[in-house]
MOPAC internal coordinates of N, CA, C and O (Angstrom, degrees):
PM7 1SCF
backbone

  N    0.0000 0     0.00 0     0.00 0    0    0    0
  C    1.4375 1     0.00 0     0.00 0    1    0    0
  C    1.5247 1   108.25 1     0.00 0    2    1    0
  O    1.2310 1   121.72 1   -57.26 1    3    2    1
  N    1.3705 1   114.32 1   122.74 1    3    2    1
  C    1.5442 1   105.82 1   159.19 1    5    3    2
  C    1.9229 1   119.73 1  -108.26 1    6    5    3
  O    1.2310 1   135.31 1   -43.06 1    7    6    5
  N    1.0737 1    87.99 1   136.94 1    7    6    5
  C    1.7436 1    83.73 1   155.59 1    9    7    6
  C    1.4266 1   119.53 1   -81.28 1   10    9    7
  O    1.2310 1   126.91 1    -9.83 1   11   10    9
  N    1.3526 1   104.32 1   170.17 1   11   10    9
  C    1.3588 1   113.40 1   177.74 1   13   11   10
  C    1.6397 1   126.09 1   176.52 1   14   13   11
  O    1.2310 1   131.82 1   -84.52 1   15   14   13
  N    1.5679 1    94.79 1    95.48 1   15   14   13
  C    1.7645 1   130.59 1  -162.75 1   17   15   14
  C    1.4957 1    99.60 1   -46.10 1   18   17   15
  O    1.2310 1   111.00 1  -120.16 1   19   18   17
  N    0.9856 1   134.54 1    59.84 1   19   18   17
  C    1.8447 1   116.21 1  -157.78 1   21   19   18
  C    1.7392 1   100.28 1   -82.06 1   22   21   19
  O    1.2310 1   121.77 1  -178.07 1   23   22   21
  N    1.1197 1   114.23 1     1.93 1   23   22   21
  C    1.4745 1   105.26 1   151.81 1   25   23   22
  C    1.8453 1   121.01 1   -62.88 1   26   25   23
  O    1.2310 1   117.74 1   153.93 1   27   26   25
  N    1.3497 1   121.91 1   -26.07 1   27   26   25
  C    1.1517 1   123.60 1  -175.38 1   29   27   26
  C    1.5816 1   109.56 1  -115.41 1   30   29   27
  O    1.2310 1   127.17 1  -174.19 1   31   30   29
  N    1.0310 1   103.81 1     5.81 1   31   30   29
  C    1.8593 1    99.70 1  -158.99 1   33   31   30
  C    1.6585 1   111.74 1   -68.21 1   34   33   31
  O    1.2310 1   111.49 1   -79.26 1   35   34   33
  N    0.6379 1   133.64 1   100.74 1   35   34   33
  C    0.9940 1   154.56 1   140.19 1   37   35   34
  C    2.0096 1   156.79 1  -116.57 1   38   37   35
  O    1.2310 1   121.36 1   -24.00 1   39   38   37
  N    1.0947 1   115.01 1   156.00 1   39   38   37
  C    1.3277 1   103.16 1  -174.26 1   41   39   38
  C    1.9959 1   123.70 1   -63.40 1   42   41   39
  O    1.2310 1   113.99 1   -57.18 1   43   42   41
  N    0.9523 1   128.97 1   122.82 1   43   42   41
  C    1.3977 1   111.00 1  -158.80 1   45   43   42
  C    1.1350 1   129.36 1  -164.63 1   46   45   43
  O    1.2310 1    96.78 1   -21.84 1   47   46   45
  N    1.7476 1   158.72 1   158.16 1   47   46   45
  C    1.1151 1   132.76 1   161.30 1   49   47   46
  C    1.2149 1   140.32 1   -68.27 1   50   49   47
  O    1.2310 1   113.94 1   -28.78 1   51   50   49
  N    1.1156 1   129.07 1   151.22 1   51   50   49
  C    1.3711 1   140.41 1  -137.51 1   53   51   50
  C    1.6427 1    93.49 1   -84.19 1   54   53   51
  O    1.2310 1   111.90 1   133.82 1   55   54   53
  N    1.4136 1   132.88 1   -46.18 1   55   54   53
  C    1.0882 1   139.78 1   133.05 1   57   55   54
  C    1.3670 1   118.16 1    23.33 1   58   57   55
  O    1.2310 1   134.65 1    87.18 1   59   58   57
  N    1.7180 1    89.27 1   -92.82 1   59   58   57
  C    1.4993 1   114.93 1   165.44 1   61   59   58
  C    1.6889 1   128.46 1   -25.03 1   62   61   59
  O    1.2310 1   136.60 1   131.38 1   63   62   61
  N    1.5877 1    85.46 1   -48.62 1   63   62   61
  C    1.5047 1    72.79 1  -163.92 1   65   63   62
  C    1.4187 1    99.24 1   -93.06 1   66   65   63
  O    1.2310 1   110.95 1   148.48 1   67   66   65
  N    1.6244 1   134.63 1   -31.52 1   67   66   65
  C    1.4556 1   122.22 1   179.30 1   69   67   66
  C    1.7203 1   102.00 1   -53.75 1   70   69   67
  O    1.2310 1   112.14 1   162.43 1   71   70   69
  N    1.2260 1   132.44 1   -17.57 1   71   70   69
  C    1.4783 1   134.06 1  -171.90 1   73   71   70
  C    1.3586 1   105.95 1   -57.26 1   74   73   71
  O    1.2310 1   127.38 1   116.35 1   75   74   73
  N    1.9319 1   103.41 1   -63.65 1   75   74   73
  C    1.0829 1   122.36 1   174.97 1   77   75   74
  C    1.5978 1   133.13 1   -35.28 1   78   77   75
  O    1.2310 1   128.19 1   124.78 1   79   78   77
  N    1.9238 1   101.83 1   -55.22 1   79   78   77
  C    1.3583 1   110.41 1   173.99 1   81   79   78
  C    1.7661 1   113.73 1   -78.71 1   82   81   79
  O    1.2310 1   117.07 1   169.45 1   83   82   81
  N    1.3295 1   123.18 1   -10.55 1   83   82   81
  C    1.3220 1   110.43 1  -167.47 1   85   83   82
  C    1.9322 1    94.46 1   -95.52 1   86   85   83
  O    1.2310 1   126.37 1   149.90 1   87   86   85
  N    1.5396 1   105.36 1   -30.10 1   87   86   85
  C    1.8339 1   112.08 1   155.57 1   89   87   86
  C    1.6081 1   127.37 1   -33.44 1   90   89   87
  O    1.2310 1   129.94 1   127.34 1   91   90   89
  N    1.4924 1    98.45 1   -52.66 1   91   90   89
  C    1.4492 1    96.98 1  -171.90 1   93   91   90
  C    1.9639 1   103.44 1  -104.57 1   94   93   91
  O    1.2310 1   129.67 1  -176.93 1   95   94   93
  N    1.0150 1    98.97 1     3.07 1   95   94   93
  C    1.8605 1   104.86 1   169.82 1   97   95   94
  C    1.6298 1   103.34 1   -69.79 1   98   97   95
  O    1.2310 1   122.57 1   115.67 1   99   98   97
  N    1.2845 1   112.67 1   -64.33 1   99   98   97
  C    1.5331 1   144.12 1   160.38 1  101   99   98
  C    1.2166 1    98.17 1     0.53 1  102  101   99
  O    1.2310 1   122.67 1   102.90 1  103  102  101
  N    1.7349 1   112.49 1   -77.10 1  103  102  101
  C    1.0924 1   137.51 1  -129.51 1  105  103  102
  C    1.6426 1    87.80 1   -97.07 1  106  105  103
  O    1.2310 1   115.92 1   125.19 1  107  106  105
  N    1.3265 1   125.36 1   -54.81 1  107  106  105
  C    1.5930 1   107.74 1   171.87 1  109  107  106
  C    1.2657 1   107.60 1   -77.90 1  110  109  107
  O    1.2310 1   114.24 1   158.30 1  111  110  109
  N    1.3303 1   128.52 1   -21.70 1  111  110  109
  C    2.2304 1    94.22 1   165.73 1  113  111  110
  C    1.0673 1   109.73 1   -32.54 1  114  113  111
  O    1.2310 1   126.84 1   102.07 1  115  114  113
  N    1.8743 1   104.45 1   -77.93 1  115  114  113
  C    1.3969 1   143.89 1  -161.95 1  117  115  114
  C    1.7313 1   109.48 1   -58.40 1  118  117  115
  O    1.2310 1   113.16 1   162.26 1  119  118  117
  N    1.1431 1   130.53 1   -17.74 1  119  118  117
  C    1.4928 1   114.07 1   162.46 1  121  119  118
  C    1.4312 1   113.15 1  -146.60 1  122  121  119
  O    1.2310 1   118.32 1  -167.35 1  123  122  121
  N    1.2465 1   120.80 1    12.65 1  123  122  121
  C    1.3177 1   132.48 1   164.90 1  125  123  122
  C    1.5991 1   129.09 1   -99.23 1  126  125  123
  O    1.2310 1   136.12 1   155.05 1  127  126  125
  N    1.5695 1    86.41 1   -24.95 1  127  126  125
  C    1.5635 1    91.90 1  -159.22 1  129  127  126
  C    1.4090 1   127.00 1    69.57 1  130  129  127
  O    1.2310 1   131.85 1  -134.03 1  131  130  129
  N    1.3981 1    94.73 1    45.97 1  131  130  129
  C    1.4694 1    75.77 1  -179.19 1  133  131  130
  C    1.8196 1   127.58 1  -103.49 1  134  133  131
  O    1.2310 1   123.35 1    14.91 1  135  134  133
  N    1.2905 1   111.17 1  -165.09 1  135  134  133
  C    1.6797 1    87.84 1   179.90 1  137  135  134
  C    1.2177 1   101.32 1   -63.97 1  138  137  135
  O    1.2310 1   121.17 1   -10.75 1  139  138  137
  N    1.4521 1   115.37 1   169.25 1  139  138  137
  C    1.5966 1   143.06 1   166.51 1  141  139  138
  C    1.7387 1   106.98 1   -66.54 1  142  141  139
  O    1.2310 1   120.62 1   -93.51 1  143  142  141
  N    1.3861 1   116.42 1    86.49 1  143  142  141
  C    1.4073 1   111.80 1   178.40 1  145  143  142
  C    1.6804 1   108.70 1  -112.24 1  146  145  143
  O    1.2310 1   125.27 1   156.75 1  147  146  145
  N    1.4947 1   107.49 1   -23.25 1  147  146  145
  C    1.6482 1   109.08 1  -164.71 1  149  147  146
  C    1.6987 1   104.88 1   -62.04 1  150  149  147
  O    1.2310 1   127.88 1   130.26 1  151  150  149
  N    1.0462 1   102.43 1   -49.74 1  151  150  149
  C    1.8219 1   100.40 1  -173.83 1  153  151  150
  C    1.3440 1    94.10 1   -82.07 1  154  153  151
  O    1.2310 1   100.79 1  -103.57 1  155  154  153
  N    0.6671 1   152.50 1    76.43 1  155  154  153
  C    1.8068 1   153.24 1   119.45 1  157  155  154
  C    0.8911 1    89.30 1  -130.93 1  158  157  155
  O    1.2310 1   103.56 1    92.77 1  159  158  157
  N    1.5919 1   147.84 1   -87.23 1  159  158  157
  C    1.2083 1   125.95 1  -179.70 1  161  159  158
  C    1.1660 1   131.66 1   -21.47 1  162  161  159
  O    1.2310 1   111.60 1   144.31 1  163  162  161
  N    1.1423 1   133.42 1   -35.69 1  163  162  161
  C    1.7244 1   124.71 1   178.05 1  165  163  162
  C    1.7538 1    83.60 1   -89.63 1  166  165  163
  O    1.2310 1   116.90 1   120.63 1  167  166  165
  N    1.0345 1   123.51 1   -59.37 1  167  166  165
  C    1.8295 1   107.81 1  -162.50 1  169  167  166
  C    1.6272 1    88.90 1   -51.10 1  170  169  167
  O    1.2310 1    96.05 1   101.56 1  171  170  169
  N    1.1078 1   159.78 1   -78.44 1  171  170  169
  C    1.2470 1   141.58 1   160.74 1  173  171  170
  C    1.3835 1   114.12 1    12.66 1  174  173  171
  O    1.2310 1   127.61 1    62.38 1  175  174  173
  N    1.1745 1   102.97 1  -117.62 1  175  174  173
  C    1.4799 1   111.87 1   166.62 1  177  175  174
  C    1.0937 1   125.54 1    -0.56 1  178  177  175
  O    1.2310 1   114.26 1   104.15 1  179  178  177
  N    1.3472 1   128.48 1   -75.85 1  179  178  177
  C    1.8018 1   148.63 1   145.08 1  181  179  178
  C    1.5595 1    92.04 1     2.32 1  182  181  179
  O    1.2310 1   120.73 1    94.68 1  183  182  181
  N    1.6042 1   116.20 1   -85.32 1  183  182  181
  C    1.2168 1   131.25 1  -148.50 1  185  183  182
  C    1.7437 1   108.74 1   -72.11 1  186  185  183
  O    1.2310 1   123.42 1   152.55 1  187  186  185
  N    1.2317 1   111.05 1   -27.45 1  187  186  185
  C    1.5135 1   111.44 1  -171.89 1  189  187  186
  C    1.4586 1    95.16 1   -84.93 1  190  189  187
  O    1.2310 1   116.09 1   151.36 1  191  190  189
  N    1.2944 1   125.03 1   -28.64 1  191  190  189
  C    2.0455 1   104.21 1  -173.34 1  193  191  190
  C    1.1862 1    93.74 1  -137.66 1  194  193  191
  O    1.2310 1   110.31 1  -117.40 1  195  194  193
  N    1.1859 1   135.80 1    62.60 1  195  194  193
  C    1.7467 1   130.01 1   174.28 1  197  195  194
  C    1.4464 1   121.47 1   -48.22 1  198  197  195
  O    1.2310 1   123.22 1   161.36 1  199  198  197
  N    1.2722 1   111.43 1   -18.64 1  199  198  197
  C    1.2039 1   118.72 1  -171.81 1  201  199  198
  C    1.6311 1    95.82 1   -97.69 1  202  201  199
  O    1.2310 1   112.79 1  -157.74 1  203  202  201
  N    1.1247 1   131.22 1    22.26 1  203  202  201
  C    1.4725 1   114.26 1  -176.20 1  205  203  202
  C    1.2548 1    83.71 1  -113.44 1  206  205  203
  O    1.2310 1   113.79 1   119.44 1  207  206  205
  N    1.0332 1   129.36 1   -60.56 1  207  206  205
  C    1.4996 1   144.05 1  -164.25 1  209  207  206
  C    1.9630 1   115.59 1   -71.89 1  210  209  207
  O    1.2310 1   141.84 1   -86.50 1  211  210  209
  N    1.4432 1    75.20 1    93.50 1  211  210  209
  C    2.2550 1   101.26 1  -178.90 1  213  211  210
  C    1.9683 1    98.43 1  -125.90 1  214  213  211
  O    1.2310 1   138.29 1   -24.75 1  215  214  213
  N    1.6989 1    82.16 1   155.25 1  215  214  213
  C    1.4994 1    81.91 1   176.73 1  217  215  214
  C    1.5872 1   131.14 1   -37.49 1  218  217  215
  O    1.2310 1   124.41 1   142.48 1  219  218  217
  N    1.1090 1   109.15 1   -37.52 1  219  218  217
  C    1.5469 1   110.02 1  -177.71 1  221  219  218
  C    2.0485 1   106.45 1   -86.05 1  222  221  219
  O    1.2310 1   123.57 1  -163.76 1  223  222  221
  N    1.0580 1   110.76 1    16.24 1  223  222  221
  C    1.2623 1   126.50 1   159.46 1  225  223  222
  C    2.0521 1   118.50 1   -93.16 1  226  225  223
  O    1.2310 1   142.24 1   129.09 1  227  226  225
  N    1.1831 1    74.42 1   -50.91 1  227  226  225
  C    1.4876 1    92.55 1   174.75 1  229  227  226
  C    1.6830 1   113.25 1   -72.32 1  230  229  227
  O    1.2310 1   122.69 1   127.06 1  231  230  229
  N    1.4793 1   112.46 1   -52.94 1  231  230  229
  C    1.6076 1   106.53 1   167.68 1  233  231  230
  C    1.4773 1   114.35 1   -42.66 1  234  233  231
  O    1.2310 1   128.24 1   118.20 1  235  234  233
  N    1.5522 1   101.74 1   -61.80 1  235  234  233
  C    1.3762 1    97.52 1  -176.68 1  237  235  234
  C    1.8404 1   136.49 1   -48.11 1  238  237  235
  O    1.2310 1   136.71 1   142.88 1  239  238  237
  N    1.3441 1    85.24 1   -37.12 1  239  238  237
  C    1.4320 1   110.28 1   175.01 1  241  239  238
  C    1.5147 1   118.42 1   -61.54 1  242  241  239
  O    1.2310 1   120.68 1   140.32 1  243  242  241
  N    1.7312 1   116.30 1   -39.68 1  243  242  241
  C    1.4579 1   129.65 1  -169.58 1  245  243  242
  C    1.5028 1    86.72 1   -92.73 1  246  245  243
  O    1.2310 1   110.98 1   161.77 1  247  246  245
  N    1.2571 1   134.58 1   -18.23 1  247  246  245
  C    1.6816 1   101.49 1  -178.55 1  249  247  246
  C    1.2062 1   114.56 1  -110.89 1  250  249  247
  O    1.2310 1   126.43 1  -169.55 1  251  250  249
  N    1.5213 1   105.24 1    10.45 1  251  250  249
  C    1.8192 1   107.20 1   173.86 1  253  251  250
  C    1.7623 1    96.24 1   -93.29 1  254  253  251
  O    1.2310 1   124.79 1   150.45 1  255  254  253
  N    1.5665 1   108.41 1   -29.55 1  255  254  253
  C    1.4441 1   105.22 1  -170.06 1  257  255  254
  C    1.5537 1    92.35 1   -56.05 1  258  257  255
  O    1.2310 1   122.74 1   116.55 1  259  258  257
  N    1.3210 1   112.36 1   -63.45 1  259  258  257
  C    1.9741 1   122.85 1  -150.93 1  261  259  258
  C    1.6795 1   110.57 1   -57.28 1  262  261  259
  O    1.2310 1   125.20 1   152.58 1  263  262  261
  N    1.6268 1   107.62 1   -27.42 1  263  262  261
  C    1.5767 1   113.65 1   144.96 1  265  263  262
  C    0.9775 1   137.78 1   -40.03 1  266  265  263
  O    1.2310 1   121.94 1   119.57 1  267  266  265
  N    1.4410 1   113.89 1   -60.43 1  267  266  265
  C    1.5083 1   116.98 1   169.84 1  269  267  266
  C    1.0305 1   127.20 1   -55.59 1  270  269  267
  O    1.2310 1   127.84 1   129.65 1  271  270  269
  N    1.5431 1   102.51 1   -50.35 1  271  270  269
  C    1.9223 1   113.12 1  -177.51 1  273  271  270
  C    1.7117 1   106.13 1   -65.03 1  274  273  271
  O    1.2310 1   116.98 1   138.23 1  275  274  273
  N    1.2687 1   123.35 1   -41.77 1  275  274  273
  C    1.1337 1   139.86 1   172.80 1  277  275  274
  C    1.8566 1   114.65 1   -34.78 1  278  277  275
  O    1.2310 1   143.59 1   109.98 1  279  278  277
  N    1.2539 1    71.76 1   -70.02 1  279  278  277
  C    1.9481 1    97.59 1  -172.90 1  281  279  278
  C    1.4996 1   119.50 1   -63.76 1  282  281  279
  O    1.2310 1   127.14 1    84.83 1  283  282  281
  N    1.5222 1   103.87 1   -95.17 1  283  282  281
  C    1.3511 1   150.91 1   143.34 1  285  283  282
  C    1.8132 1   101.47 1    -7.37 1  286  285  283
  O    1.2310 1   133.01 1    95.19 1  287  286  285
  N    1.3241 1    92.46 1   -84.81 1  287  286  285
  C    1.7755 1    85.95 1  -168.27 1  289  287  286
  C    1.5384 1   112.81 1   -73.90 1  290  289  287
  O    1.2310 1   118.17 1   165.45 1  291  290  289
  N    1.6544 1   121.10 1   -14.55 1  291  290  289
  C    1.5118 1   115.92 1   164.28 1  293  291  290
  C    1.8185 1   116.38 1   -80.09 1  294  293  291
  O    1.2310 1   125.09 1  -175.27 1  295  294  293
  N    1.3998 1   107.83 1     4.73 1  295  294  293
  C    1.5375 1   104.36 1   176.75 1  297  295  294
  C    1.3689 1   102.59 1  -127.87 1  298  297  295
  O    1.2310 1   110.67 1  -133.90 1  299  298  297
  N    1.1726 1   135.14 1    46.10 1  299  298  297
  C    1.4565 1   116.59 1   177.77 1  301  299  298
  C    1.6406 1   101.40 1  -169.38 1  302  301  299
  O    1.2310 1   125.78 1  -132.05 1  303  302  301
  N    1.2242 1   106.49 1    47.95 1  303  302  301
  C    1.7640 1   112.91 1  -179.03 1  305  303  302
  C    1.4637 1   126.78 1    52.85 1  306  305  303
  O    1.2310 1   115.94 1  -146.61 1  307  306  305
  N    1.0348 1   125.32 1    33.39 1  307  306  305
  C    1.6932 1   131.31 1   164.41 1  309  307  306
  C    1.5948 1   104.72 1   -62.36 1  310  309  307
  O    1.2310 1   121.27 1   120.87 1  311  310  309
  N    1.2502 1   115.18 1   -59.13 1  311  310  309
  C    1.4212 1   121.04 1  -154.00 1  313  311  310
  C    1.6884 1    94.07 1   -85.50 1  314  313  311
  O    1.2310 1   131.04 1    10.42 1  315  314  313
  N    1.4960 1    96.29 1  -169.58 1  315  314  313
  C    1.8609 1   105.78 1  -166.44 1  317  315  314
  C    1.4468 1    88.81 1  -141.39 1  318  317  315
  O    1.2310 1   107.45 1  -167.41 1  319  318  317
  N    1.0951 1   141.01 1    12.59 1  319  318  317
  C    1.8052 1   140.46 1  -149.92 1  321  319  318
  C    1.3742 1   111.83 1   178.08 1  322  321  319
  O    1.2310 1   123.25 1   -30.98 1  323  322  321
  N    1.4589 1   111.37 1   149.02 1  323  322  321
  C    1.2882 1   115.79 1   167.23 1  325  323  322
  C    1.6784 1   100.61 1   -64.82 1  326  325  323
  O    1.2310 1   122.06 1   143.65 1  327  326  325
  N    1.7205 1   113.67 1   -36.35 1  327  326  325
  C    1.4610 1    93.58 1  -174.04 1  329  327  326
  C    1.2351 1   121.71 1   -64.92 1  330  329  327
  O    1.2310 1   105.75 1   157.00 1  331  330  329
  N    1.3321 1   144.03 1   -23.00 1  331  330  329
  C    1.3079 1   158.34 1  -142.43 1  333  331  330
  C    1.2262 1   104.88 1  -109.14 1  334  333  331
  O    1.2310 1   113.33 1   147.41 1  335  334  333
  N    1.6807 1   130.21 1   -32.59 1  335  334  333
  C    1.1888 1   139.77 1   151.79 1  337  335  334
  C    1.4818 1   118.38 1   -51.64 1  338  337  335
  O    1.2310 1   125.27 1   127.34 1  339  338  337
  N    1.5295 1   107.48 1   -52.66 1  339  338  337
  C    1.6063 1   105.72 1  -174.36 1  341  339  338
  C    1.4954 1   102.85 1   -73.13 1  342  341  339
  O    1.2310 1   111.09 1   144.65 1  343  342  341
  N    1.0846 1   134.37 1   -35.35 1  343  342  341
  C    1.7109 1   129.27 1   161.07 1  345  343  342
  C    1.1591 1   130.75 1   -37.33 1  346  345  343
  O    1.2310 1   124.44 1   145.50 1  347  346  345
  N    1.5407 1   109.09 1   -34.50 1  347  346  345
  C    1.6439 1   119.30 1  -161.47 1  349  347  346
  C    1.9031 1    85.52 1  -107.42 1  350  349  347
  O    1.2310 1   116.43 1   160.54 1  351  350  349
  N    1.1861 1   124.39 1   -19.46 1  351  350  349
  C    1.9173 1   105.02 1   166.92 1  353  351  350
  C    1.3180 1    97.78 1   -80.69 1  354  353  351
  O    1.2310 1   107.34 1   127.42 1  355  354  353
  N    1.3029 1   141.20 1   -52.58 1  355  354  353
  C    1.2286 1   141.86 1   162.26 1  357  355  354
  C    1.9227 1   120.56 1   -10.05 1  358  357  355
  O    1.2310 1   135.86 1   121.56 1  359  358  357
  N    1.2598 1    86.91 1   -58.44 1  359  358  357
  C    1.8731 1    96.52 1  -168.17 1  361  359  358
  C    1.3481 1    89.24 1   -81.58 1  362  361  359
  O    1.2310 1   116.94 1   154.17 1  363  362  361
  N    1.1305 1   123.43 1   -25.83 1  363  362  361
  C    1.9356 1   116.12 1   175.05 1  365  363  362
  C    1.2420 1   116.29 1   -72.48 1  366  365  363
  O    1.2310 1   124.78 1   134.05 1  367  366  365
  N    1.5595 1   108.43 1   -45.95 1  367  366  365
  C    2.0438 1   108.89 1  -172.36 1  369  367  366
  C    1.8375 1    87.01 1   -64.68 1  370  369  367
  O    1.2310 1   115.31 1   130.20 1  371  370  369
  N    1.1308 1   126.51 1   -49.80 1  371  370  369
  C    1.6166 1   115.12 1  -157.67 1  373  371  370
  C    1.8177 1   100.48 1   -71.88 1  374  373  371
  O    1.2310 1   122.75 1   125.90 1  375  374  373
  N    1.1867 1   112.33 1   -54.10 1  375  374  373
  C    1.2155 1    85.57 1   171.91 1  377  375  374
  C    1.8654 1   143.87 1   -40.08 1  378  377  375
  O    1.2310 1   132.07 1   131.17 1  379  378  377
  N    1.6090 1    94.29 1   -48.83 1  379  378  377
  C    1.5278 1   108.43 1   151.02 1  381  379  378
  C    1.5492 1   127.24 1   -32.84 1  382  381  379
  O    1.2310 1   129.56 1   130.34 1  383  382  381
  N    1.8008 1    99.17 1   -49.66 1  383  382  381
  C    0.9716 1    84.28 1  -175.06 1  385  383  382
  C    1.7223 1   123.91 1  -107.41 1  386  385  383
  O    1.2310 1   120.07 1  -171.90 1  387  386  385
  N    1.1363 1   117.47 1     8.10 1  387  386  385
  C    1.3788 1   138.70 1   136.30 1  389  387  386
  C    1.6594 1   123.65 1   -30.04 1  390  389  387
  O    1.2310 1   125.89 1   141.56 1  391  390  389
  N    1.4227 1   106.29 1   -38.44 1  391  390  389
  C    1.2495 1   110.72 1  -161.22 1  393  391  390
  C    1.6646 1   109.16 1  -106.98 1  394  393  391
  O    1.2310 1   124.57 1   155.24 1  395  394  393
  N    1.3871 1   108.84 1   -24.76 1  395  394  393
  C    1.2733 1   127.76 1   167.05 1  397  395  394
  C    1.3698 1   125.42 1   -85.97 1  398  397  395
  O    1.2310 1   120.58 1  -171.81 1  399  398  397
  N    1.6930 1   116.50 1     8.19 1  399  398  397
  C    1.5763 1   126.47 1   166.56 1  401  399  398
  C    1.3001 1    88.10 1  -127.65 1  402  401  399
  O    1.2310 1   102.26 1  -155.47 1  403  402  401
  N    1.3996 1   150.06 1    24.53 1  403  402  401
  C    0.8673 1   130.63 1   166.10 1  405  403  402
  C    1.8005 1   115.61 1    68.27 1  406  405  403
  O    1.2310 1   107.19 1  -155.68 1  407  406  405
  N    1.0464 1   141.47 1    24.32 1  407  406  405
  C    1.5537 1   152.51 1  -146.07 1  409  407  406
  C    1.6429 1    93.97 1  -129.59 1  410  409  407
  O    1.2310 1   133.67 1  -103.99 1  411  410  409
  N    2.0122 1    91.17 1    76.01 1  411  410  409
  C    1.4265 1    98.95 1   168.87 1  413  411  410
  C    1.4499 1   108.98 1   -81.50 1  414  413  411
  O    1.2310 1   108.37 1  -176.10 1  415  414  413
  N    1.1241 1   139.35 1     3.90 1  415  414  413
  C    1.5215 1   134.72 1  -169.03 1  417  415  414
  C    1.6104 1    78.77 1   -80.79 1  418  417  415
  O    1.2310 1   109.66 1    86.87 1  419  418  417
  N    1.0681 1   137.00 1   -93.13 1  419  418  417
  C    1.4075 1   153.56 1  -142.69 1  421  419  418
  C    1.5333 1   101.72 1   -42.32 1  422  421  419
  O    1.2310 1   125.27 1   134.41 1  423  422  421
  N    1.8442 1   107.49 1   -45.59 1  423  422  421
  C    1.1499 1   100.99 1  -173.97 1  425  423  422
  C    1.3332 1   112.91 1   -90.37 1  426  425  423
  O    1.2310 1   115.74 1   175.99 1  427  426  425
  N    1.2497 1   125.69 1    -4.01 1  427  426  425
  C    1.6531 1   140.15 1   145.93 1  429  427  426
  C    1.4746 1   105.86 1   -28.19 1  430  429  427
  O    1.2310 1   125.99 1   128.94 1  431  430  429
  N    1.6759 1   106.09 1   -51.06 1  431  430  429
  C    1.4391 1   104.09 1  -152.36 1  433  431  430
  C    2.0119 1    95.32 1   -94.51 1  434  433  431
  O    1.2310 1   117.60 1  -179.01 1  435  434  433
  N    1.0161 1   122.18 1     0.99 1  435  434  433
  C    1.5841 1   128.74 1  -170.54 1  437  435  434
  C    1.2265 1    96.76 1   -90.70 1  438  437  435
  O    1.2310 1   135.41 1   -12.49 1  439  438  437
  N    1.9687 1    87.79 1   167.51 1  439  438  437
  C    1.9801 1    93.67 1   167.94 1  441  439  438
  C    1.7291 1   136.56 1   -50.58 1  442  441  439
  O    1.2310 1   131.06 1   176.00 1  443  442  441
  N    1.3793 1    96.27 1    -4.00 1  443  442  441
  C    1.5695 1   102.28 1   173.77 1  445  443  442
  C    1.4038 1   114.02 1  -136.91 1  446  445  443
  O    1.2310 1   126.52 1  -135.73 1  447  446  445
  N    1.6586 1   105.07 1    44.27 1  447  446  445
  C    1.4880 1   113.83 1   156.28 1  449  447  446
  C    1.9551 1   110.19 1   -66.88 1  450  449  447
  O    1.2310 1   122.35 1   155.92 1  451  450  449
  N    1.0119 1   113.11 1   -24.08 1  451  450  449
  C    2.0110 1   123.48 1  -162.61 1  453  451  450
  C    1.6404 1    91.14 1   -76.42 1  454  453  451
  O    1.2310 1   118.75 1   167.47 1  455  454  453
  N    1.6430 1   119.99 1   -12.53 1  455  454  453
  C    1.6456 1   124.43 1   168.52 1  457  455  454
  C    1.6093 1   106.37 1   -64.45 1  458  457  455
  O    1.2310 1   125.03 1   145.81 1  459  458  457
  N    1.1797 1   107.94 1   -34.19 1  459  458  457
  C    1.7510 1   110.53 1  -173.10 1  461  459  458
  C    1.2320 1   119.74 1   -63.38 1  462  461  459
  O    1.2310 1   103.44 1   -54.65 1  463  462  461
  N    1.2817 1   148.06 1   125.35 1  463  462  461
  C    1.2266 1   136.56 1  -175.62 1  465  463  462
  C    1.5050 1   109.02 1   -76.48 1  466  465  463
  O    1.2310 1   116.70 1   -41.83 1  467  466  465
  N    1.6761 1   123.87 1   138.17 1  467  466  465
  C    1.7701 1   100.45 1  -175.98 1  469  467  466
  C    1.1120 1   102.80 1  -100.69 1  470  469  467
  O    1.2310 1   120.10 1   180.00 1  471  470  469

């Protein structure tokens, strides 16, 4: 059996798309409650292609995430508040901009620190 998301299908980096799923994992922990899937999934990930995953894997990856959370989850009902909205563009611009000074400590300490190999 395969699946196949044809809302997203496209040709693309690999990056991209763990960005995508560790984005909307995020987003149902953090306002859904949902189970804990994002960090196993990236420690997953991590462990099955170590060699894919280098800083410019990880940039790429942290500034498609801080997009989504940014964008995406402040326009499409995640939050309950303007405050909860301005938090969640917040955790997106810093991630962005975490990833664009190169400031792996910070993103060490974020939802896609489990990208780091220890």
């Amino acid at each position: 059996m395969t699946v196949v998301d044809w809302e997203l299908t496209r040709r693309g980096f690999p990056a991209t798309d763990v960005a995508q799923f560790a984005a909307e994992s995020w987003l149902l922990e953090r306002f859904r409650k949902g189970k804990p899937i994002l960090k196993p999934f990236l420690q997953a990930y991590v462990t099955a292609g170590p060699e894919l995953v280098d800083e410019n894997f990880i940039r790429r990856a942290a500034v498609h995430w801080g997009c989504h959370i940014a964008f995406w989850g402040s326009q499409t009902g995640w939050t309950s508040d303007a405050a909860e909205n301005k938090e969640l563009v917040r955790t997106g611009r810093e991630m962005i901009q975490w990833a664009l000074s190169s400031d792996w400590e910070n993103i060490k300490k974020s939802p896609l620190g489990p990208l780091f190999k220890s």
